[in-house]
N, C-alpha and C positions, 0 to 999 in steps of 0.2 A: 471524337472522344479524347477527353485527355486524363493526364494521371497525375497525381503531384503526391509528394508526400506532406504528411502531416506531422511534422516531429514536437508539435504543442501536447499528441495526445501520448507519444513515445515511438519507440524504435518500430519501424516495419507497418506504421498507419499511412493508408493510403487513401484519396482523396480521388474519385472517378466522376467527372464532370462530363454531359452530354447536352448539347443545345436541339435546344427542340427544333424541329423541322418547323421552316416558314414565320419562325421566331425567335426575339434578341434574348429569350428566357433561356435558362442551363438549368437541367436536374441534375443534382450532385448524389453521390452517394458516397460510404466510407467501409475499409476495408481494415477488418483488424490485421495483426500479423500471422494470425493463427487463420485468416479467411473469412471471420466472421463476418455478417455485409449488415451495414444500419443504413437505416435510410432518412435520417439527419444527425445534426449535430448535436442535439440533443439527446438523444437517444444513444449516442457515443459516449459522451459526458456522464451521463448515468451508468452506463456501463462501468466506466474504470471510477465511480464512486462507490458501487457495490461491489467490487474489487479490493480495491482498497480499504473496504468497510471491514472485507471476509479475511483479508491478508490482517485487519488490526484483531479482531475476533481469534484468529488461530494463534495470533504471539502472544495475546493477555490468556488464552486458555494454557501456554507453555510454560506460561511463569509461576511462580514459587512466593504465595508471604513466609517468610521468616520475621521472628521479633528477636531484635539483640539482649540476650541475657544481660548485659551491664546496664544499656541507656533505655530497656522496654521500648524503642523506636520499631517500626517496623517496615519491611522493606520486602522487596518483589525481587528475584532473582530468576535468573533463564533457564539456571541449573537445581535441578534435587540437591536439598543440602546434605551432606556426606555426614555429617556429626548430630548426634541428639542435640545439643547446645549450639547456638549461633550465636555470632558478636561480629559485631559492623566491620571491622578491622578483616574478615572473612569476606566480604565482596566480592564478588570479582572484577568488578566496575573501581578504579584506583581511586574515583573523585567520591564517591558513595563508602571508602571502604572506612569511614571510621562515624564515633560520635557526634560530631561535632558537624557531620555533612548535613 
């Protein structure tokens, strides 16, 4: 048996390789950080895409459109806006905070 890690798939992924008895083949399997066991690499791969799907899913449900009173543009923010009235110049993002972004 051996172990290696996998640090392509991120921190604490681990890689448990065993050769078959009476042959040059190895079965691989893979270990998340939290324990979870896949039995290829594919099936790893799909994992942290529906991960990562759920993680973009929960930040676009966080955010906020706001439309700027001056330039009618409109814009997503992380935070509830605090004022009845928005204006780009309120960003909280320095590169987003005006018109002309």
């Amino acid at each position: 048996v051996e172990r290696a890690p996998c640090p392509e798939f991120g921190e604490g992924w681990v890689r448990v390789s065993r050769k078959r008895p009476n042959s040059s083949v190895s079965d691989h399997v893979w270990f998340g950080p939290d324990g979870t066991k896949f039995s290829s690499r594919v099936k790893v791969v799909r994992h942290l895409q529906a991960l990562e799907a759920e993680r973009l899913r929960n930040e676009a449900s966080n955010r906020s459109w706001v439309q700027c009173e001056a330039c009618n543009k409109w814009r997503t923010i992380s935070v509830q806006p605090k004022a009845d009235r928005w204006y780009c110049s309120m960003h909280p993002d320095a590169a987003l905070a005006s018109c002309d972004a």
